[in-house]
C-alpha positions as CSV (number, residue, x, y, z in Angstrom):
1,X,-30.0,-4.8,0.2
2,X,-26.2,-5.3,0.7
3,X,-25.8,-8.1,3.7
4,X,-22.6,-8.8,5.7
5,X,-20.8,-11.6,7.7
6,X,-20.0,-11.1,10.5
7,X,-16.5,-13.4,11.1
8,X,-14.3,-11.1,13.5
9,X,-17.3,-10.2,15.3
10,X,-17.7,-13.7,16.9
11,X,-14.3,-13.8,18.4
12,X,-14.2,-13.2,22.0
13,X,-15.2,-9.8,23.1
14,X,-11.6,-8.3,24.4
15,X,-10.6,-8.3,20.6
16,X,-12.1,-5.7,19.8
17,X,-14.9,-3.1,21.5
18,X,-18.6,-3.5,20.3
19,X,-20.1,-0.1,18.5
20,X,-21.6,1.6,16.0
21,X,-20.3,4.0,13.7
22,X,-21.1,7.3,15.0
23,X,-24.0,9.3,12.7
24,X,-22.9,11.8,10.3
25,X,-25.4,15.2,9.3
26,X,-25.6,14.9,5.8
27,X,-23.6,11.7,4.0
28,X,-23.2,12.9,0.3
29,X,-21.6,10.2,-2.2
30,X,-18.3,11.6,-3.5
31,X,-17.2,8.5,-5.1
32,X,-18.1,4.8,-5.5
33,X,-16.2,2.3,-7.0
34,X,-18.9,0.1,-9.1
35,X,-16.1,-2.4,-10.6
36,X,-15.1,-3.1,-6.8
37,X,-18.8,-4.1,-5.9
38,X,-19.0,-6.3,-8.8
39,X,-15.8,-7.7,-7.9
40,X,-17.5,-8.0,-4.1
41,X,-20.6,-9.5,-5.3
42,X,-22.4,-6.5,-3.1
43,X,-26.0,-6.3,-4.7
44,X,-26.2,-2.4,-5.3
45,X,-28.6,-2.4,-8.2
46,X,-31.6,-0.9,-6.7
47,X,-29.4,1.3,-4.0
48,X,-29.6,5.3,-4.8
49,X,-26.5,7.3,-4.5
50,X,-28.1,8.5,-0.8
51,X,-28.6,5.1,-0.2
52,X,-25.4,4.0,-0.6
53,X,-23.9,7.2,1.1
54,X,-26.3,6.1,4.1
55,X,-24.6,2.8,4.1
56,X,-20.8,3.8,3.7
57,X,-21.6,6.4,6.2
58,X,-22.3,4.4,9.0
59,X,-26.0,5.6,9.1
60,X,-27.6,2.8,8.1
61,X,-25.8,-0.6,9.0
62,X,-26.1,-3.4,6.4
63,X,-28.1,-6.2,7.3
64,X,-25.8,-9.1,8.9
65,X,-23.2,-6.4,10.2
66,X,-21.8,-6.3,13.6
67,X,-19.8,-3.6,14.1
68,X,-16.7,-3.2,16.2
69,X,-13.5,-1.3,16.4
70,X,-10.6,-3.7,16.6
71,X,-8.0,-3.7,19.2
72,X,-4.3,-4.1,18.4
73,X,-0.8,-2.3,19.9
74,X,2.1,-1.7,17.7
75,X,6.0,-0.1,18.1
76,X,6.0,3.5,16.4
77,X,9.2,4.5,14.9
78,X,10.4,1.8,17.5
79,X,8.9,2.6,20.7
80,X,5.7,0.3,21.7
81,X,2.5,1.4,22.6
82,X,0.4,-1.5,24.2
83,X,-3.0,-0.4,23.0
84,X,-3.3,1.5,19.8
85,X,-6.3,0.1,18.2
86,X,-8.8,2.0,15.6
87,X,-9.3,4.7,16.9
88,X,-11.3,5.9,14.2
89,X,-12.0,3.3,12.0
90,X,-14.9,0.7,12.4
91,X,-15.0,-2.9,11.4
92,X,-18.6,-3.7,9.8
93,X,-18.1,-6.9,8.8
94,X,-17.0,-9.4,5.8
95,X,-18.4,-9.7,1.8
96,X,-17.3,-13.1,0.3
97,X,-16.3,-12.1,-3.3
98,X,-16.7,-13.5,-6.3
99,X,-13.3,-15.4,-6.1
100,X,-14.5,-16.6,-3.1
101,X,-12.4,-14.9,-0.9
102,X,-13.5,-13.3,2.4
103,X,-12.8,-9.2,2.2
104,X,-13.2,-7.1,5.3
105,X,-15.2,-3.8,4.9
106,X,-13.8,-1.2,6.7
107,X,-15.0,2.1,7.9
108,X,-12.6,5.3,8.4
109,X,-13.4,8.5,9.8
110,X,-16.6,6.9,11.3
111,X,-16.1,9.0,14.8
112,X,-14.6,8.1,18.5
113,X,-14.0,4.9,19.7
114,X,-12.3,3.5,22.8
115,X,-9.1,2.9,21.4
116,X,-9.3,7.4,20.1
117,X,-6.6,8.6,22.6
118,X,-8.2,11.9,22.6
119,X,-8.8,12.5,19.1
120,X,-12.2,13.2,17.7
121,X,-12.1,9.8,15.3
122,X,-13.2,11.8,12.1
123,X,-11.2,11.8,8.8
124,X,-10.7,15.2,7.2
125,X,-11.2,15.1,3.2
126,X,-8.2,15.7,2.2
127,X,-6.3,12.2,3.7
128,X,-9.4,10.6,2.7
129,X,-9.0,11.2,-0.9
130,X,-5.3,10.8,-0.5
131,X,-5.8,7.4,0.5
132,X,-8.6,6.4,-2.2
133,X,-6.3,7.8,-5.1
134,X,-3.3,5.8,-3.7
135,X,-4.8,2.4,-3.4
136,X,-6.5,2.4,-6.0
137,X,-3.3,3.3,-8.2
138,X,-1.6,0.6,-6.2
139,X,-4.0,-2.3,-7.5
140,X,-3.7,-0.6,-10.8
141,X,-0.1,-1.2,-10.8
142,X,-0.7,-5.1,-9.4
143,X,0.4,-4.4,-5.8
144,X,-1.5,-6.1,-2.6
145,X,-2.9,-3.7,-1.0
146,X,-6.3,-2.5,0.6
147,X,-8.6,-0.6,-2.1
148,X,-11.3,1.6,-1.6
149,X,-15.0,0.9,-2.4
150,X,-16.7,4.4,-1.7
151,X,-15.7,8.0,-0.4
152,X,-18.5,9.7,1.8
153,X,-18.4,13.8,2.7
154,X,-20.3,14.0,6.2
155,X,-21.6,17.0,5.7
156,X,-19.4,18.3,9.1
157,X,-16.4,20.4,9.8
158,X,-13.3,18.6,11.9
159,X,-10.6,20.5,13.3
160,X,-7.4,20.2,12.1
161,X,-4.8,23.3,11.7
162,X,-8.6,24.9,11.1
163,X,-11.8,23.9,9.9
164,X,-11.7,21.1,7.3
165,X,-14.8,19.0,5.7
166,X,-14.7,15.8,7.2
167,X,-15.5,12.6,5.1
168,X,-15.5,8.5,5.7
169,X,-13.6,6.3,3.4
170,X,-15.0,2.9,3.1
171,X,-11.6,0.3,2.6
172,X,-11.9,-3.4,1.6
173,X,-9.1,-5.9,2.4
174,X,-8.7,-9.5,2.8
175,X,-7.9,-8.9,6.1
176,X,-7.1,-5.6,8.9
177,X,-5.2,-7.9,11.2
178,X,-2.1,-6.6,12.3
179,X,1.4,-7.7,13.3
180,X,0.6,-5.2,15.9
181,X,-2.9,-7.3,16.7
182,X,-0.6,-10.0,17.7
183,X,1.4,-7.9,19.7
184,X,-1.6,-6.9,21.5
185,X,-2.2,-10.0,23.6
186,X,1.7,-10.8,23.6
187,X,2.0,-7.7,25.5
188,X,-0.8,-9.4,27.8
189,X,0.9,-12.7,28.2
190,X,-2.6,-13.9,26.7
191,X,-1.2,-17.1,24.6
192,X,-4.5,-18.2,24.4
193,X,-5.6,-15.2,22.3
194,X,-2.5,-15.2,20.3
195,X,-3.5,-19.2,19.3
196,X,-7.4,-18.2,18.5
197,X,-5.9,-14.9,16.6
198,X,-3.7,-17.1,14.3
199,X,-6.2,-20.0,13.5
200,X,-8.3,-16.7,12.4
201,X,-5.9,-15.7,10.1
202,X,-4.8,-19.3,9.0
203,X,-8.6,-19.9,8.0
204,X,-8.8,-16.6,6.4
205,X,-6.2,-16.2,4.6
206,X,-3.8,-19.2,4.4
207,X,-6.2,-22.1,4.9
208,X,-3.7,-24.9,3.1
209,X,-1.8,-24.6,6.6
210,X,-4.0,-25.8,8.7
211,X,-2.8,-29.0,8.4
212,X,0.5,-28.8,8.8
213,X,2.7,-30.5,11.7
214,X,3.4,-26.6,12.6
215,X,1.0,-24.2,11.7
216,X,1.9,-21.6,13.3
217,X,5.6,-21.7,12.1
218,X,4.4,-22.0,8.8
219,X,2.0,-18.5,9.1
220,X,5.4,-16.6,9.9
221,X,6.9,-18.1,7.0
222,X,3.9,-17.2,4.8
223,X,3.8,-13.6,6.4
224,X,7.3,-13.2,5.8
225,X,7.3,-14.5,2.1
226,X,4.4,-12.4,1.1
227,X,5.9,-9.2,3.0
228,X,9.2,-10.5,0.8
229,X,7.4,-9.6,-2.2
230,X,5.6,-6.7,-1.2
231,X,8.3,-4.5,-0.5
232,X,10.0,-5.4,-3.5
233,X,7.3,-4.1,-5.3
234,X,6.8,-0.7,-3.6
235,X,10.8,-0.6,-4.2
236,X,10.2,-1.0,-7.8
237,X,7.8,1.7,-8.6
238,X,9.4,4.1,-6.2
239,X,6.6,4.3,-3.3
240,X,7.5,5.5,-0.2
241,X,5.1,4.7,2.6
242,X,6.1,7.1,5.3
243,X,5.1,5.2,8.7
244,X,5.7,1.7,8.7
245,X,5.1,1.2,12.3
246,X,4.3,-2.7,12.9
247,X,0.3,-2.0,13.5
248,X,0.5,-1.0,9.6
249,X,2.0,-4.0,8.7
250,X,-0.8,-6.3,7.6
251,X,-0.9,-10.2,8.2
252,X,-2.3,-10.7,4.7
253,X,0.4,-8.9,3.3
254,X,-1.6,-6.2,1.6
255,X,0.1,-2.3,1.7
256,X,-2.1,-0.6,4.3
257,X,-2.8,2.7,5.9
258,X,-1.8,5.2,3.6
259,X,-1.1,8.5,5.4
260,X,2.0,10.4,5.0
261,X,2.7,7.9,1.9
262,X,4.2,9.3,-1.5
263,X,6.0,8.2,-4.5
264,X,9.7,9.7,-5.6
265,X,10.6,12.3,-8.0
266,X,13.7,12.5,-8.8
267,X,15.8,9.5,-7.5
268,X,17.3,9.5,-4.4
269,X,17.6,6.5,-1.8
270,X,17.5,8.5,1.1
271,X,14.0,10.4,0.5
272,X,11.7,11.2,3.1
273,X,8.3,12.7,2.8
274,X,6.4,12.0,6.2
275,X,6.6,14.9,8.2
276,X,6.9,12.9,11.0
277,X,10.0,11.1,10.0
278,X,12.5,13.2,11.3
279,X,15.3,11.0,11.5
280,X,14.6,9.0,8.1
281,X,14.0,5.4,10.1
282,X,11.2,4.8,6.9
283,X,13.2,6.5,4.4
284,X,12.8,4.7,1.1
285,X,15.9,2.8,0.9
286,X,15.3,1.4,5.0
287,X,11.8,0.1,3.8
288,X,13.4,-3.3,3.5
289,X,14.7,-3.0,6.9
290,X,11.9,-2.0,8.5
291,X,10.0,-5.2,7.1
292,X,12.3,-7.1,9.0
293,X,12.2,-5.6,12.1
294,X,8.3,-5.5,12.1
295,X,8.8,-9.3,11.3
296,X,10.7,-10.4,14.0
297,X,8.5,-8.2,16.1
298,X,5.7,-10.8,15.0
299,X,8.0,-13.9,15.3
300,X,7.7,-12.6,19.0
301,X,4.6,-12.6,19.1
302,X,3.8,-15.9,18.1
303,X,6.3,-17.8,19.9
304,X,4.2,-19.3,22.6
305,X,2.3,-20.7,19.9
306,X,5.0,-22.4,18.0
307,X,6.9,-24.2,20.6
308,X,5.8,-24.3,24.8
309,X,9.6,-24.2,25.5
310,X,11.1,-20.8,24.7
311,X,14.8,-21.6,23.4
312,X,13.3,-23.6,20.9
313,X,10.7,-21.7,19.8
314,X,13.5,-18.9,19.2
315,X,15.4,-21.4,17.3
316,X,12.9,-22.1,15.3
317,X,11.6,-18.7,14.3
318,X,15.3,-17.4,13.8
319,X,16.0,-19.3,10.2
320,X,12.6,-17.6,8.4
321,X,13.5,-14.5,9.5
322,X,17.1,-15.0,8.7
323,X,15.5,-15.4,5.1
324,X,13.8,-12.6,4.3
325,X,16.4,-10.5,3.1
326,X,17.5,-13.4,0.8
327,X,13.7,-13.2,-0.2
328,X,13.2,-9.7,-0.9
329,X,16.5,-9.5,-2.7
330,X,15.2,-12.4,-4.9
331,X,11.7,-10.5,-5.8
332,X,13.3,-6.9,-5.8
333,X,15.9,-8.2,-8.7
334,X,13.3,-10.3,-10.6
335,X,11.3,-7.1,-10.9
336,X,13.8,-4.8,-11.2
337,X,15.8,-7.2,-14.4
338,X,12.4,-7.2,-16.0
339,X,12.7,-3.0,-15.8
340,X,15.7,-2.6,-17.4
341,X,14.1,-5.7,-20.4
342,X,15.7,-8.2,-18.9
343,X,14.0,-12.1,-19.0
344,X,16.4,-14.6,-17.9
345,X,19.2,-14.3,-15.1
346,X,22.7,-13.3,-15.3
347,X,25.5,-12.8,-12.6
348,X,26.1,-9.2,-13.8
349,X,22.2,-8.5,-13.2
350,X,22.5,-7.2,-9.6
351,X,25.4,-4.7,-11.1
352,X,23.8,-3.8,-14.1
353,X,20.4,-2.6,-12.1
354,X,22.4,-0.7,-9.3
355,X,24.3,0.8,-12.2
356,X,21.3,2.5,-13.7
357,X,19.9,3.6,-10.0
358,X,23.2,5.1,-9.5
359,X,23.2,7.0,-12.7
360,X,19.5,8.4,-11.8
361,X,20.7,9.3,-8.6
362,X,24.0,11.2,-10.1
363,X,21.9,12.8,-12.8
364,X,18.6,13.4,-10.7
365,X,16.6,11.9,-12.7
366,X,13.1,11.4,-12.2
367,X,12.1,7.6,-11.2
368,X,9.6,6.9,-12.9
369,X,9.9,8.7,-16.1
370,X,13.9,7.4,-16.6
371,X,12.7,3.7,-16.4
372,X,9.6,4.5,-19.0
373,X,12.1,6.2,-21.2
374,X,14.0,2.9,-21.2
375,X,11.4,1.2,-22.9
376,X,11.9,3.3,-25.9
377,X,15.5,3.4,-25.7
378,X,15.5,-0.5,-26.0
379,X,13.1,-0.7,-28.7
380,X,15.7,2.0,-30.7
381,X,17.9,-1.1,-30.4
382,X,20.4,0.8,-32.1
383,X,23.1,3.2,-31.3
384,X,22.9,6.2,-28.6
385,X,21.8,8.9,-31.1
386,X,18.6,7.8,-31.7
387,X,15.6,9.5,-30.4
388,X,14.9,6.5,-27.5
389,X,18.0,7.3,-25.9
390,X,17.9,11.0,-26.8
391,X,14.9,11.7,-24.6
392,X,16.0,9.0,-21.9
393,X,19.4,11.4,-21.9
394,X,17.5,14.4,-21.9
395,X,16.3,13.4,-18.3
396,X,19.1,13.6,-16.7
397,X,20.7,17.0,-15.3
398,X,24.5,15.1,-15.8
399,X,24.4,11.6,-18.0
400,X,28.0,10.7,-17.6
401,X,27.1,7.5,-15.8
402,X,24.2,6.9,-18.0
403,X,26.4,7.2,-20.8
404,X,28.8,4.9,-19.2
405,X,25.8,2.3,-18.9
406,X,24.2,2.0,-21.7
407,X,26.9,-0.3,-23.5
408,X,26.6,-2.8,-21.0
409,X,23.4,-2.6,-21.1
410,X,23.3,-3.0,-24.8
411,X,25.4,-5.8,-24.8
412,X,22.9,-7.5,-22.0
413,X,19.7,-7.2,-24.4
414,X,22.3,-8.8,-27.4
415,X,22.5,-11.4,-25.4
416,X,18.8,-12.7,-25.1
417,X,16.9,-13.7,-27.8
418,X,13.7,-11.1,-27.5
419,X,13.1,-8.7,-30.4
420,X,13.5,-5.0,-30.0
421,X,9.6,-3.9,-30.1
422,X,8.6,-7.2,-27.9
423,X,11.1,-6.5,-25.0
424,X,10.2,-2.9,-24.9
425,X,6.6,-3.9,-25.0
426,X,6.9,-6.3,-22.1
427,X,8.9,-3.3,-20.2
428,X,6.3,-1.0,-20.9
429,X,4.0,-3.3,-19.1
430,X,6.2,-2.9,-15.8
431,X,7.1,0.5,-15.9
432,X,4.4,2.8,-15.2
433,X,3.9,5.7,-17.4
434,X,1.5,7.6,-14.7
435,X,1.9,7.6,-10.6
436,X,0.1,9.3,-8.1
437,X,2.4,12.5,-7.9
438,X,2.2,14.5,-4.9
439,X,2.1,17.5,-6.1
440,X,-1.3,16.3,-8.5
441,X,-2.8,14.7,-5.7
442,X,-2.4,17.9,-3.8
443,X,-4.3,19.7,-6.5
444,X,-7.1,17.5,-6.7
445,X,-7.1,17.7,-2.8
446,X,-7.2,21.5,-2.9
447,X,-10.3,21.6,-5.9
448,X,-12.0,19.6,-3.5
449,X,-11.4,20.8,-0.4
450,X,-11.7,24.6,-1.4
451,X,-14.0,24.4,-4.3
452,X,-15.6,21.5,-3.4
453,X,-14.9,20.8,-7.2
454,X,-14.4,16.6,-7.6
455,X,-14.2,16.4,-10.9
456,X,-10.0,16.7,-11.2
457,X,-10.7,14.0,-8.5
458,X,-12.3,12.1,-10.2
459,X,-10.3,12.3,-13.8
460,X,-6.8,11.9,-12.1
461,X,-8.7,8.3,-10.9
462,X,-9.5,7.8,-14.5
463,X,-6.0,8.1,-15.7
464,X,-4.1,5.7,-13.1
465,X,-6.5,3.5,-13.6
466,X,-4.8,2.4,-16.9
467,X,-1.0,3.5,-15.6
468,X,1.5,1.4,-18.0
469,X,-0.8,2.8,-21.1
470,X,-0.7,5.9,-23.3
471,X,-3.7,7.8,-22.8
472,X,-3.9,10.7,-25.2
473,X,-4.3,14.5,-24.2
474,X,-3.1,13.2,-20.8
475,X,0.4,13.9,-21.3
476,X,0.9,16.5,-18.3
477,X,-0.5,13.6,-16.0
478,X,2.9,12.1,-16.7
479,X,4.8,15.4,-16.0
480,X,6.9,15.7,-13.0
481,X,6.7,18.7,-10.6
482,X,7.9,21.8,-11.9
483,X,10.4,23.4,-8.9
484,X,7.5,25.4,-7.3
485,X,4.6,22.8,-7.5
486,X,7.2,20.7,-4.9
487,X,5.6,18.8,-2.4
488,X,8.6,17.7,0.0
489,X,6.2,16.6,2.9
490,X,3.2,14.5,3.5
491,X,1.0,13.9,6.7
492,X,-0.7,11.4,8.5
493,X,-4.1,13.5,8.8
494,X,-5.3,12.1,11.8
């Protein structure tokens, strides 16, 4: 039988409100991810597929659980909300894995809770598998982020713009604390709770602080340095996340929450997809930004922690936070000059990189596809009319800046001592051959939300599972969206 800690569970009770997961009709097991619960060390041997939809459910609680919903607050799209909290999600408890790190197991769409606001607390299908796909393509691709362990139907209808299957999506992560959870007893003047909520998360998830002559101080820092390199890795395979309000900014610095998410197309800085989003504050090119902001919302936070005398605490908070940007700059250029087949540092890098974006956004070319193309036009190693560059070229709708690249680029590679077929086998490693493209995730969504057909589900899982490999008589998998297969906006599905 699968058995759970129950860590968050013995903090004091106003972190969170006590309950069970609300019981579904009929649990059915869509999907369960069996390398995930080795990984987990769950013991799942003897459990049936009804079983194990019983458990990821929220029928039948796992022996050790304590369920509860957490509280947090959080600013959306810059406003704050004192008390957000899940509102549909609950918190069963911890699995110690076989690294011997503690991972939350997490509940969503498992009905009302206190912190609801009026909705119903149930997770229609659709986002469900939306979010599944996504994570798991993120850890495919290397990324921190939250993954998903099993996907339940319910066997009931929720309401949405009509009557839509509902399901529960069971989601693993080393921790669901928020910059918004600290924000929560800030907003309460409850330094006390802020204190017990970092030593939490130092244990957890940054135990080599403890100590340390400042802690606390030193949690920011970590936040900030592992939020550095998270957003330089979204940047680099083009995903968008759509609401990066600061209650979906995780403290472990994992990518969470994925509702309106998406990943680009054809490049453009300035792209959009959540429908919410009206003025572009999340666009893709602002994601950077936004990490910052949320950051310094959590420097706030914390400040009664780090020094009993404001001024100073504000002074010193402000010189981590001034570093991020040099940070993420760092990380987004180390990834982006191993892109292009780059391995050591140059002072042209930074030019060379924005060169190539710029040409991609002149010649709207696709993201992912132009920098995948590059791997062969590298390993030509040889001039532009070679078939490498040929189908790079043929990506773009005007390569004049392309063409204008590519000798630089050239004489950058000269200039390192890699061989042709090793560099454009290291770059192949880094540039993803198959994303999660909206417009495929949309059809999966609509085989199994109409047809309750999961098996283009469950094959488009397959194929971004191995995403920087060639996997063929999956060709079309790789294929951008043809102008009426378009999918300009996402949606949070709440």
């Amino acid at each position: 039988m699968i058995a759970l800690a129950s860590q968050y569970a013995a903090l004091p009770e106003h972190f969170f409100a006590r309950l069970a997961p609300t019981q579904v009709a009929r649990p059915r097991l869509i999907q369960f991810n069996r390398v995930l619960a080795e990984e987990l060390a769950l013991d799942i041997q003897d459990h049936s597929d009804e079983q194990l939809a019983a458990i990821f459910s929220g029928n039948l609680i796992p022996a050790g659980a304590n369920p509860v919903a957490m509280a947090y607050a959080g600013h959306q799209f810059g406003g704050f909300v004192p008390q957000l909290g899940d509102g549909r999600a609950i918190l069963l408890g911890e699995v110690r894995d076989n690294a011997g790190q503690w991972r939350d197991v997490h509940l969503k769409g498992s009905g009302r809770t206190p912190y609801s606001r009026g909705g119903d607390g149930r997770a229609a299908l659709g986002p469900v598998l939306r979010e599944y796909i996504v994570s798991e393509a993120m850890h495919a691709f290397g990324i921190p982020t939250t993954r998903s362990l099993a996907a339940v139907s319910t066997g009931e209808a929720v309401i949405r713009e009509g009557r839509l299957p509902g399901a529960i999506l069971t989601r693993v992560a080393k921790s669901h604390v928020r910059v918004g959870t600290f924000q929560y007893f800030a907003a309460r003047g409850d330094a006390a709770a802020i204190r017990q909520l970092a030593d939490f998360c130092i244990g957890r998830l940054y135990p080599s602080l403890a100590a340390g002559e400042q802690p606390y101080l030193a949690l920011l820092k970590a936040v900030i340095a592992g939020q550095a390199q998270l957003i330089a890795r979204w940047m680099q395979v083009g995903f968008i996340h759509g609401v990066m309000n600061t209650d979906n900014m995780a403290v472990s610095a994992e990518s969470i929450d994925f509702g309106p998410c998406a990943f680009m197309d054809s490049y453009d800085p300035a792209t959009v997809f959540s429908s919410i989003d009206s003025r572009g504050r999340y666009a893709y090119a602002n994601q950077p930004h936004a990490a910052a902001w949320n950051l310094a919302r959590f420097a706030e936070a914390l400040l009664s922690c780090i020094d009993t005398v404001p001024e100073r605490a504000i002074e010193l908070v402000t010189a981590p936070l001034e570093q991020f940007e040099a940070l993420y700059s760092y990380n987004w250029l180390e990834g982006m000059r191993r892109k292009i087949g780059l391995q050591y540092p140059s002072a042209e890098d930074p030019a060379l990189v924005q060169g190539f974006l710029e040409a991609m956004q002149a010649g709207s070319a696709d993201f992912t596809l132009s920098f995948r193309a590059l791997c062969e036009a590298a390993q030509d190693d040889a001039a532009e009319g070679r078939t490498g560059y040929a189908n790079l070229r043929a990506l773009f709708v005007e390569p004049a800046l392309l063409d204008a690249w590519i000798p630089a680029w050239r004489a950058r590679l000269a200039a390192e001592p890699l061989s042709a077929p090793t560099r454009a086998q290291a770059m192949r490693s880094v540039n993803p051959l198959f994303i999660p493209r909206n417009h495929q995730v949309e059809r999966v969504i609509r085989a199994a939300v109409e047809q309750e057909d999961f098996a283009p589900f469950a094959r488009l899982l397959q194929i971004l599972a191995r995403p920087f490999e060639e996997q063929p008589g999956s060709e079309a998998f790789a294929n951008p969206p043809q102008p009426q297969e378009r999918v300009t906006q996402t949606f949070c599905g709440t």
